[in-house]
N, C-alpha and C positions, 0 to 999 in steps of 0.2 A: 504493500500500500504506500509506504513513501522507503526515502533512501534515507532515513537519520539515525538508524535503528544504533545505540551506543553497544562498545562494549564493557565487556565485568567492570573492569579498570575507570571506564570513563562513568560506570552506574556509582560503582563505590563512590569516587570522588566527588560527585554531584551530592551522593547523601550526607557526605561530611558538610557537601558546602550547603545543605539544606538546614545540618543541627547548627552550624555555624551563624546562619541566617537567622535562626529563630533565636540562640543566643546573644546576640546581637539585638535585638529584637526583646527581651526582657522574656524570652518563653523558652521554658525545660521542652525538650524534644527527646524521646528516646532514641537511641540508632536504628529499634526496629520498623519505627513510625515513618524516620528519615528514609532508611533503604527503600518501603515498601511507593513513598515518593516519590524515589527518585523511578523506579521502576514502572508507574505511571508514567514517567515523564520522556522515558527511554526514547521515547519515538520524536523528541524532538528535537531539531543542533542542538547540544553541545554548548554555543555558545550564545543561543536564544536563552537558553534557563539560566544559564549563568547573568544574561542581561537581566531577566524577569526578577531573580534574589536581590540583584544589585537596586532594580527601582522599588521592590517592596518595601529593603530598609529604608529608603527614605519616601514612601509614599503611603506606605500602610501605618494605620494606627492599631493598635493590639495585636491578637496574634495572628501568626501568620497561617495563613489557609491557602489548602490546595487551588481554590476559585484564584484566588490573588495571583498566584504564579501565573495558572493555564488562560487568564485574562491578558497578564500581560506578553504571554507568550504569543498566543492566539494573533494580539493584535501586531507584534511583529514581523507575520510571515508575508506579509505583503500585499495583502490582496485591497483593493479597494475601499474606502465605506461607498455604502449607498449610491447616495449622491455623487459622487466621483464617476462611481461604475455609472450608472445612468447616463451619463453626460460623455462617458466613452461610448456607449450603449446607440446612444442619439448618432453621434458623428458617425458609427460605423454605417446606420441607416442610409448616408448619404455613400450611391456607389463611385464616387470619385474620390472619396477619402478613403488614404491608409489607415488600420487602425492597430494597435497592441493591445489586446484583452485576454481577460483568464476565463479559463474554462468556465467559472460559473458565470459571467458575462455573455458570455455566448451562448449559455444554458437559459438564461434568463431572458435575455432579448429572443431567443426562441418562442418562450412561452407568452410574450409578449407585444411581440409582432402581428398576428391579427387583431389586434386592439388597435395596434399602430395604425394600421392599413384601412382601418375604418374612420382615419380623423382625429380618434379621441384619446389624443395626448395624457390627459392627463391619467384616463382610465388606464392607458397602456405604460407609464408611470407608475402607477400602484400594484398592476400586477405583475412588469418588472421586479418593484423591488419586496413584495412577497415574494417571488421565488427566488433573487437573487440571496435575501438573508437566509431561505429555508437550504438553501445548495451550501452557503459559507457556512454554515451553523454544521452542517453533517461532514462538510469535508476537515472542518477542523476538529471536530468530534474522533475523524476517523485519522486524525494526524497527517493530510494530506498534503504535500509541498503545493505552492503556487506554481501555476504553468501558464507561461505567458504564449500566443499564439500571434500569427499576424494573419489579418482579414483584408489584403489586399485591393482596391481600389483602381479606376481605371486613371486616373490622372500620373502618369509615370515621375512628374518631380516630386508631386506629395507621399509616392511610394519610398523613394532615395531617401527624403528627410525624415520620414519617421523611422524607417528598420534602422537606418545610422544613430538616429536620437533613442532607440528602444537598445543599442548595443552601448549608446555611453550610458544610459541609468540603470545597466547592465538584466535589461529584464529579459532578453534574450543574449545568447553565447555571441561572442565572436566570430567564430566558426559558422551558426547558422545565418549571423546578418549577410556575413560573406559569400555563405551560400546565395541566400539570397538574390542578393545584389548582382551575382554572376545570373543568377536564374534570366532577371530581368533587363539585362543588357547584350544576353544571350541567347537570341529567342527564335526559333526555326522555322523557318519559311515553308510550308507549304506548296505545292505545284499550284493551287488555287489561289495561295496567297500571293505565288510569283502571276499571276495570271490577273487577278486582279488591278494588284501595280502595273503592270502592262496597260491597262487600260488609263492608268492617269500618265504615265512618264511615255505611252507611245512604242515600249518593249512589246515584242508579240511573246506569247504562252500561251501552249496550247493548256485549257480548263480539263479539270473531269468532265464525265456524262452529266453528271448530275449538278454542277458549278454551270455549263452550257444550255441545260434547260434553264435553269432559274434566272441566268443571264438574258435568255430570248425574253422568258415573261416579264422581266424588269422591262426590256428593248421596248415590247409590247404595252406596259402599260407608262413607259412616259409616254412612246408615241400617240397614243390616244389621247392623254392629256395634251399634249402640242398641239392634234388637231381639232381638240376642245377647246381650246386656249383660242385659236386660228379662226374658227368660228362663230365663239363671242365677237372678238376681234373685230368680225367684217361685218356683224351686226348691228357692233357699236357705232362702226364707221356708216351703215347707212344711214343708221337712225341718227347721228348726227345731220345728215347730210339733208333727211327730213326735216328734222328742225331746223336746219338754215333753212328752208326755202319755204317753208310755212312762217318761219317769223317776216323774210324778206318781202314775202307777198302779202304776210300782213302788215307790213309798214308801208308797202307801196299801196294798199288799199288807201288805209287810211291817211295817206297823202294825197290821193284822187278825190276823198272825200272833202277834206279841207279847202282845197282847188275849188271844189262844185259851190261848197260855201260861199266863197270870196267872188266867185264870179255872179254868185244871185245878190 
């Protein structure tokens, strides 16, 4: 379930530094109390519990309880609050944005998404984060690392700046931004896709079967638009051409009439 699992060596140690904590702390701890602790805690760095004793002595008031640790442990393994995750949540909705999110973010905006898609923001908000806390709540339950993913986006600079900004706050490796990064600057061309470009830079490629027909029905349905476009066009041009000569015969009227006036 995760990779933190400690060994004897680093259990012991943790329990000494558990009765050390509590002494510290104004509280007799047995050693049996401390080991059976630290062995709860097994599953998590090393150097997260050792964080968590160090903020209880100076944040907790009386004695020190299991809650107190696994609270402040919980909260350092990286994952989001709420509202954060939400607000990743949202940008990934947008497909031109790169995004870095953790599993239960992408669990969440799952269960989430037909709420989205219907408008109502805020409802698909609430149900976001009903399940995003019910996903954090069991993965930290079940001592499970953070795993950040990337949800790639069609805007290609927005892609570069965030995997490079997601490997300096180190939420993903090195290694897999590099990957990455090779993915997207590395990207294989197609017979169809050479055939395509053909048609804007004027290269010939011959298309698949099936790139050829969908190609004619495209050919097919601007041309009809053209000749729909063409026949508005010469419509407008008559009826224009109507109303010139109805308004002109209506002003030469009524300049014949003026005439007949002046002359009686």
């Amino acid at each position: 379930m995760n990779t933190f699992e400690m060994n004897d060596q680093q259990v012991a140690g943790l329990a000494a530094a558990i009765c050390a904590t509590a002494e510290a702390m104004g509280q007799e701890m047995s050693p049996g109390t401390a080991a059976m602790m630290a062995e709860d805690l097994c599953a998590y760095p090393v150097t997260a519990v050792k964080a968590a004793l160090k903020a209880c002595r100076f944040e907790v008031k009386g004695k020190l309880a299991m809650a107190d640790i696994l609270q402040r442990v919980q909260a350092a393994d990286g994952r989001p609050g709420k509202d954060e995750a939400w607000s990743i949540a949202l940008a990934a909705s947008d497909e031109s944005e790169t995004v870095i999110m953790t599993a239960e973010i992408q669990q969440a905006m799952t269960a989430a998404q037909p709420v989205l898609a219907l408008g109502d923001k805020v409802g698909a908000r609430m149900a976001f984060m009903s399940a995003y806390e019910r996903l954090v709540t069991k993965a930290r339950a079940e001592a499970a690392p953070t795993t950040w993913s990337v949800s790639l986006g069609f805007d290609p600079v927005r892609r570069v700046t965030a995997i490079e900004s997601a490997v300096r706050m180190q939420l993903i490796s090195q290694q897999a931004g590099t990957q990455y990064l090779a993915d997207l600057r590395i990207v294989p061309i197609t017979v169809d896709g050479q055939a395509i470009a053909g048609l804007l830079t004027g290269s010939p490629a011959m298309p698949s079967p099936h790139l050829r027909e969908k190609l004619a029905e495209v050919r097919s349905i601007v041309g009809a638009a053209k000749a729909r476009q063409d026949r508005e066009k010469l419509k407008k041009a008559q009826a224009d051409r109507v109303d010139t000569y109805l308004r002109k015969r209506k002003t030469r009227t009524a300049i014949a009439v003026m005439q007949r006036m002046e002359r009686s």
